[in-house]
C-alpha positions, 0 to 999 in steps of 0.5 A, a space after each residue: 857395658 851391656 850384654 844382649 845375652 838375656 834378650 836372646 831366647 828360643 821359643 818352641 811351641 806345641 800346637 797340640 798341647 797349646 803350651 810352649 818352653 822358652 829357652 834361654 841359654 841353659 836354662 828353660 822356663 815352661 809356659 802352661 797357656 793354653 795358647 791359640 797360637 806361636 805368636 801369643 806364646 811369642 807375646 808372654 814368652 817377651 813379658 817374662 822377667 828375669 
């Protein structure tokens, strides 16, 4: 059976400080960047690995 758990996450992005935390679950992972913009801490937020 599969679980689509670990394929959902959340992203929040802060366009001043241009780094972003993603959310999975319980657990949060923070992505330094610096990042021009959501849609490239979009790009390294799904290249993570678990």
């Amino acid at each position: 059976m599969c679980n689509n758990e670990a394929d959902r996450y959340e992203i929040m992005f802060d366009p001043v400080a241009k780094t972003a935390i993603v959310l999975r679950g319980q657990r949060y992972t923070f992505l330094a960047g610096p990042f021009k913009n959501y849609e490239e801490a979009r790009r390294a937020a799904m290249a993570l690995s678990d």
